[in-house]
C-alpha positions as CSV (number, residue, x, y, z in Angstrom):
1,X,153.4,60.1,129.9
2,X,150.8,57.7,130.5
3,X,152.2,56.5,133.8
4,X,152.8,60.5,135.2
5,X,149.1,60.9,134.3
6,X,147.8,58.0,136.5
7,X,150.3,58.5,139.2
8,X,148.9,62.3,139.2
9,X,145.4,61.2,139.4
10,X,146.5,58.7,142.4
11,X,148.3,62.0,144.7
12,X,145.5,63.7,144.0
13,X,142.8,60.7,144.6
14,X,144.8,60.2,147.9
15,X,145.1,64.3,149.1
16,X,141.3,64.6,148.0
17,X,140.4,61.8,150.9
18,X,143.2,62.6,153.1
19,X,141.4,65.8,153.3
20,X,137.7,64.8,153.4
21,X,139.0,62.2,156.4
22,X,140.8,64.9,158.0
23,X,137.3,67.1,158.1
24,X,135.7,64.5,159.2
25,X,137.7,63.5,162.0
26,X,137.5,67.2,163.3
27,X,133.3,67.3,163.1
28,X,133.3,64.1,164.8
29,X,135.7,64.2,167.5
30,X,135.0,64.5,171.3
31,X,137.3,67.3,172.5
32,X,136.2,70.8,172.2
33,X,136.9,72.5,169.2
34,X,138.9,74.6,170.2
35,X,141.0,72.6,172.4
36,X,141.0,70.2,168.7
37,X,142.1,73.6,166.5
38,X,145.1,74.1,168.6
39,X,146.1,70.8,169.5
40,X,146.1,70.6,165.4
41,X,147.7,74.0,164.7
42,X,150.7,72.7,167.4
43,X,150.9,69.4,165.5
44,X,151.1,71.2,162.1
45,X,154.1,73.7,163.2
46,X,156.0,71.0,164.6
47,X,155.5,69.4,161.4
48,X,156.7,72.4,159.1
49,X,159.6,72.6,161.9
50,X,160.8,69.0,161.1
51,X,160.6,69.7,157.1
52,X,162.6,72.9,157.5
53,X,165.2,70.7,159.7
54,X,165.1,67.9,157.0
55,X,165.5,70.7,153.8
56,X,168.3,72.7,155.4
57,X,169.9,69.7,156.4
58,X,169.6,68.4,152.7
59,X,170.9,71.5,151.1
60,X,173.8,71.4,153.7
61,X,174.7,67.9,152.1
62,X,174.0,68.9,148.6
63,X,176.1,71.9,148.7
64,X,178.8,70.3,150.5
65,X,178.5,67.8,147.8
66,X,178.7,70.5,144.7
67,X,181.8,71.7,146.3
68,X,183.7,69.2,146.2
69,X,182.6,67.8,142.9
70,X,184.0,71.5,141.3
71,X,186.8,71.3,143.3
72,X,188.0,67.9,141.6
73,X,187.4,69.4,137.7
């Protein structure tokens, strides 16, 4: 229990400055913010295209996997 507490205290150490350096960045960059907020809103919906690709692609495997594990019982 110990170890779940610290490792939860390290995520959210790590999100907490992911975040602050991730504000940061956007106050103190060159381009033009608005060039900057769709440059980033590009970057984040290829990103949640990439983890849908990834999740249905894991499901597809794990499914294909549960079916052939009740087929053998």
């Amino acid at each position: 229990m110990r170890n779940m507490n610290r490792m939860f205290s390290f995520l959210a150490g790590a999100l907490a400055g992911a975040l602050v350096g991730a504000v940061t960045a956007l106050f103190l960059a060159p381009a033009s913010g608005e060039w900057l907020r769709e440059d980033a809103r590009a970057h984040w919906e290829y990103v949640l295209s990439e983890a849908e690709q990834a999740r249905t692609a894991r499901v597809t495997a794990l499914e294909t996997e549960f079916e052939q594990l009740t087929m053998v019982q």
